[in-house]
C-alpha positions in Angstrom: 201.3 50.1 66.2 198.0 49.0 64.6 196.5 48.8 67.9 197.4 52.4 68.7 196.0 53.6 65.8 192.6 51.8 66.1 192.2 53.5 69.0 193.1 56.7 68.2 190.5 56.8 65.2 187.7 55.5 67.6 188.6 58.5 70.0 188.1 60.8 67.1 184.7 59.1 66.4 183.6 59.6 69.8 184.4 63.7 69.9 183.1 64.3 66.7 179.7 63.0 67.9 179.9 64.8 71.4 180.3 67.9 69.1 177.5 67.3 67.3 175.0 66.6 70.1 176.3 69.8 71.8 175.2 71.9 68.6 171.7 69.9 68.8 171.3 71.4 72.1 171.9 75.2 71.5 169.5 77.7 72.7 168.2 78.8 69.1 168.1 82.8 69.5 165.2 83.9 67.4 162.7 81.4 69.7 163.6 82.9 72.8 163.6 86.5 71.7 159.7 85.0 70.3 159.1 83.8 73.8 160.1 87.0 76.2 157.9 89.7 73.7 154.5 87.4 74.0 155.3 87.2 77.9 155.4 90.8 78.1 152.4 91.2 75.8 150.3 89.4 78.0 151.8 90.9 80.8 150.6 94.4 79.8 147.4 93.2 78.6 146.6 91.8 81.8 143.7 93.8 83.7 144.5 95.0 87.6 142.8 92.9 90.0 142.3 96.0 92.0 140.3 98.2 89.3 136.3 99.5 90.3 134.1 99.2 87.7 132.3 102.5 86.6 129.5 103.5 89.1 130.3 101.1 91.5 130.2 102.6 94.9 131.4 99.6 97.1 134.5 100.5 97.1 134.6 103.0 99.4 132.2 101.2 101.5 129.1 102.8 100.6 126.1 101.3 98.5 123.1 102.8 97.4 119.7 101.7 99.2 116.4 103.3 98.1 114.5 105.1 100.5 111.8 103.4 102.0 108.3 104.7 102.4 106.7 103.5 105.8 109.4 101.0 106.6 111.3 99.3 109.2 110.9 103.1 111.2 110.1 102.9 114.4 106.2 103.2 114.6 105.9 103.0 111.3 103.6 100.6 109.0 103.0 100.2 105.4 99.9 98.5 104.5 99.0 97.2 100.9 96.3 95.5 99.1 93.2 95.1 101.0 94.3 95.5 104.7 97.2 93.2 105.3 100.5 94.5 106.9 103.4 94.5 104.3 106.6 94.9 106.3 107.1 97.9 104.8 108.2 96.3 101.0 105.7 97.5 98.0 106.0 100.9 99.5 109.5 101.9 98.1 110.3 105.3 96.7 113.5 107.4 95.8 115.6 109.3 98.0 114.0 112.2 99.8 110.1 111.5 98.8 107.8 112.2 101.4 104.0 110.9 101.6 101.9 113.3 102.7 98.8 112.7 105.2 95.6 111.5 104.4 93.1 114.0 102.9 89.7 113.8 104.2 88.7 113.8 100.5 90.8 110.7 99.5 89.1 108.4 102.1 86.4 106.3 102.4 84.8 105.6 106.1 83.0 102.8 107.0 81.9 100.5 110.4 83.0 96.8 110.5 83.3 94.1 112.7 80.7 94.9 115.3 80.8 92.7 118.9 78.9 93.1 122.0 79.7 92.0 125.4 78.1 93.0 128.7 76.9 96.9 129.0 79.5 98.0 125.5 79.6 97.7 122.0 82.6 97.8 120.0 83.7 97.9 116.4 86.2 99.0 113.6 86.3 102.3 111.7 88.2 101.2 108.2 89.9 103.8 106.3 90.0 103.3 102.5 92.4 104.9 100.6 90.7 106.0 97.6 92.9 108.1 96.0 95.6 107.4 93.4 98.6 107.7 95.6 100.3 106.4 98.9 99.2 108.8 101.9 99.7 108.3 105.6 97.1 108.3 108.5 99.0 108.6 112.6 97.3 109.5 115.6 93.2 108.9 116.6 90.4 110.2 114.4 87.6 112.1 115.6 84.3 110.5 116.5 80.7 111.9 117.5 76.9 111.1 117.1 74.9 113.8 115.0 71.6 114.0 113.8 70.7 116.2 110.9 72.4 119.6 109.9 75.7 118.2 111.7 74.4 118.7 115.0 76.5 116.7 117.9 74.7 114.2 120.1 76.2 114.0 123.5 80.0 114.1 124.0 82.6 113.2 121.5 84.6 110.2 122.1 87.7 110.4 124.3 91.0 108.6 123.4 91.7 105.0 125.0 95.5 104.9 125.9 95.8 101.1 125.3 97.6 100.8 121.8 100.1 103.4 121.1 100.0 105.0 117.6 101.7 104.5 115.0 102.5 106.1 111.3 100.5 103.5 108.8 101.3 104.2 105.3 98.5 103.5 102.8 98.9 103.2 99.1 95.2 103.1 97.1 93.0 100.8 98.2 94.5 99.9 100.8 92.5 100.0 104.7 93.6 101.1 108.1 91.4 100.7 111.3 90.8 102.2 114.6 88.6 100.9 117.3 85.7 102.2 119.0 83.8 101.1 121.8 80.3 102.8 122.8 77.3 102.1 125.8 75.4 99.2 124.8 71.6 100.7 125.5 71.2 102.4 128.7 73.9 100.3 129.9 73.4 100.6 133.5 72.2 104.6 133.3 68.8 106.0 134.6 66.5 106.2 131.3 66.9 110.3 132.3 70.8 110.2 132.2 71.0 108.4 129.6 68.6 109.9 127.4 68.4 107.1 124.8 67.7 108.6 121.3 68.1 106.6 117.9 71.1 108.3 116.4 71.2 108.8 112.7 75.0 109.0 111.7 78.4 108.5 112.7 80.6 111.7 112.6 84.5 110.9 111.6 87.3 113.4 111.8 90.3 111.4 109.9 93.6 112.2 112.3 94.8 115.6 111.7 92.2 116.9 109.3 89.4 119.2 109.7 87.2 118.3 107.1 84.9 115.4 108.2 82.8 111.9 106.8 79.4 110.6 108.2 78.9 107.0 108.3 75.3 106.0 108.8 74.0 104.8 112.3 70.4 104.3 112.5 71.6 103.2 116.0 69.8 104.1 119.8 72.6 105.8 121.7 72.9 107.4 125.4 73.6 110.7 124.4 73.0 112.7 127.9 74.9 115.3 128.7 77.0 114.0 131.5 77.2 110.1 129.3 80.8 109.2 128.2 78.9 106.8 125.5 82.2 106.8 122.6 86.1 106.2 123.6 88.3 105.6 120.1 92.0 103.9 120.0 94.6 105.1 117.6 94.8 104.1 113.5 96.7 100.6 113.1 97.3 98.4 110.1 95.7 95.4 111.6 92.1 94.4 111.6 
């Protein structure tokens, strides 16, 4: 009998303690409840990954480019600075602007590079752009020999078909060229068809304008009648 009842009390011990570790380990109700309201707080404060931002156009696709002035275009250059070819960057304006052509009064002609070869002369007309904004020059300038009171000398020059033209796009101070050839002295003529006669200036006609600029010659030319002495190429970008 006193071995029976040790036992018993020792079996008591044993479930009172598995009682209490089973209350230890209860869910405690007010944590939890705690727990599920901050997970739904941040839940709802949690921004959609799929939301646009304000005046972003990307969306649907599209994105805003300016306009570019004398661009990537087919036949088109933009020239800056003092003659080099820019690509068509530095010449950017907004949507829908339009540069308008050249006026004769916001140029500046002038004669450069000069090289002779056997019988012809060439050399460069430059274009300065002296104005305060961009303006375009396309096709082939007029060019004759005059002496005083604007009188023509000979023929006018006719239009080489070597170099096709182009749009070149000039903002101020910048240069565009076109390239002229003439007779070098007699240049194989009789002295009576070629009528040799020192010239005194250098009539230009910018493309598309009717409103001309003299460059000064000082120069002996063929200027006879039936003498093809000038032949011009279109306005480029590059000297």
């Amino acid at each position: 009998m006193r071995t029976r009842t040790v036992r018993t009390g020792t079996l008591v011990v044993v479930l009172a303690t598995a009682g209490l570790a089973l209350a230890a380990c209860g869910p405690d109700d007010s944590n939890a409840s705690d727990t599920s309201d901050a997970a739904s707080s941040a839940s709802a404060s949690a921004p959609s990954g799929t939301s646009t931002p304000p005046g972003d156009d990307s969306a649907d696709g599209q994105t805003a480019q300016p306009a570019t002035v004398g661009g990537s275009g087919a036949g088109t250059t933009a020239v800056g600075g003092s003659g080099g070819t820019s690509g068509g960057s530095g010449s950017t304006a907004s949507a829908g602007t339009t540069v308008p052509g050249c006026a004769t009064g916001q140029l500046k002609a002038t004669t450069a590079n000069f090289s002779t070869g056997a019988g012809s002369t060439g050399f460069q007309i430059v274009f300065q752009n002296t104005g305060s904004s961009p303006c375009t020059l396309s096709g082939y300038p007029g060019v004759s020999f005059v002496k005083a009171h604007d009188v023509q000398l000979g023929k006018a020059a006719t239009r080489t078909a070597d170099t096709p033209a182009t749009r070149v796009t000039l903002i101020p101070n910048a240069h565009a060229y076109a390239d002229v050839q003439t007779v070098n002295g007699e240049g194989g003529y009789s002295a009576g068809t070629c009528d040799l006669t020192t010239v005194p200036s250098l009539r230009v006609y910018p493309p598309n304008q009717k409103a001309s600029l003299d460059i000064p010659w000082n120069k002996q030319e063929c200027v006879g009648s039936s003498v093809q002495n000038l032949r011009v190429g279109p306005v480029h970008g590059n000297k």
